[in-house]
Structures are given as C-alpha cells and as structure tokens.
N, C-alpha and C positions, 0 to 999 in steps of 0.2 A: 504494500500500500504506500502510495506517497507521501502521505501525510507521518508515516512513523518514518520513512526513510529523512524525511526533513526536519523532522523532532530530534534525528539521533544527529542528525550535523550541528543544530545549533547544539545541543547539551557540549558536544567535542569540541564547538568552539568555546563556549565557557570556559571548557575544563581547560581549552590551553591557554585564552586570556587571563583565568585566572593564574594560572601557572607565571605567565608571563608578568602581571603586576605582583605578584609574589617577589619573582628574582630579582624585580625592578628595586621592589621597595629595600631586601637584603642589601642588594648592591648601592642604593643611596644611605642605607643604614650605615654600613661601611666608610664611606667618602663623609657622612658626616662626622663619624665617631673619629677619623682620623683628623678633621678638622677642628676637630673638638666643641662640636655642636651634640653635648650628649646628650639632651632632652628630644631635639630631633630625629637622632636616629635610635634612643630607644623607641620617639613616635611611632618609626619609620621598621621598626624589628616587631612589634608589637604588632604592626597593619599584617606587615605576613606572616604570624601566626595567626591570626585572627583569619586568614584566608583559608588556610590549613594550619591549624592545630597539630596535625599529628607528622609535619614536615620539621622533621630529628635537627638539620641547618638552623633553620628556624630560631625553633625552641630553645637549642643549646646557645644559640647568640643573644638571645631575649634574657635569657637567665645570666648569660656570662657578663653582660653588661649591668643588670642589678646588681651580681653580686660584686663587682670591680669599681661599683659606687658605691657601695658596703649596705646599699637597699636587701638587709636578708630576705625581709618578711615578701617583699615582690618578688624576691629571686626562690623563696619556696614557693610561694601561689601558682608562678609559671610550671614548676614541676608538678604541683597538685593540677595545676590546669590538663597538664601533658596528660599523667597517669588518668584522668577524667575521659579525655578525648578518646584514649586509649580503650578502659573501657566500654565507653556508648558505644564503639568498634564491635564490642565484642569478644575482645582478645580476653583467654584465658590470663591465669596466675601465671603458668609460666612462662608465655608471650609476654605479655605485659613487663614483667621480670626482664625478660630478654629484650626488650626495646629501651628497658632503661637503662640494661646495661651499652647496649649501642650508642644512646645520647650521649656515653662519654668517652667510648673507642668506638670509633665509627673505623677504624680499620681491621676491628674483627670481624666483618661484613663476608 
C-alpha cells in the first residue's frame, strides 16, 4: 500500500534528522566546552540526550561535564536518567548492568 510505504520514509527520515541534530548539538557541545562556554554546551549535551536518552556519547558527556563542575547531584540524575531510559527499553538486570558498564569503557564493545 502507498500510504504505509510513505509513512515508513518519513518515520527514516526522522530517525536520521534526529540523529543528525543529535551529532550537531554533541559537536557544538564540544566547541563550546573548549571555548569555555560551559552553560552552553552543557545546554547543548543535555538537547542530545534529550533526543536519545539511551545514546552511551551522549550521556557519558552530559554526566562528565556535571561532574568536572563538581555538579554531583546533576551528574547522578543523568545516570539515574540513563538506567530509567534503559529500563522503559526493557533491558533486563543484566543488560542494563552491561550498558553501564559500556558508559565507561566503550572499548569493550
């Protein structure tokens, strides 16, 4: 039917707009933190977890900058945010476990 074959294009285009202001916002999160505009680019780290929640980049840059401003109690929320997004997911105990352990070696992928 055409009408589901054009429903599934736009949903793919979403998903890679959204993808796409995701890496945007990381990427000016970045350029701002080095500029030392740190209110903006935790704005700016904050917008793309808020697009995806369960994107590990993300998260671990959202939390690494609260905790490198000594904001603990924000830099736990982001982790309790994480473990939340995680579950509504669905991911068991040990998934769950294992994605958190990722968030801070993402080279044991």
């Amino acid at each position: 039917m055409p009408g589901f074959a054009a429903q599934d294009e736009v949903c793919r285009f979403r998903d890679h707009l959204n993808q796409v202001v995701q890496e945007s916002a990381l990427a000016w999160s970045r350029i701002l933190a080095s500029q030392g505009e740190r209110e903006e680019a935790l704005r700016m780290a904050a917008e793309a977890v808020r697009i995806d929640g369960l994107n590990q980049t993300a998260v671990r840059e959202l939390y690494s900058m609260h905790a490198e401003a000594g904001d603990q109690a924000k830099a736990a929320k982001v982790l309790r945010d994480y473990e939340d997004a995680l579950k509504a997911e669905g991911f068991s105990r040990r998934e769950l476990e294992r994605s958190l352990e990722l968030l801070w070696n993402p080279e044991m992928r």
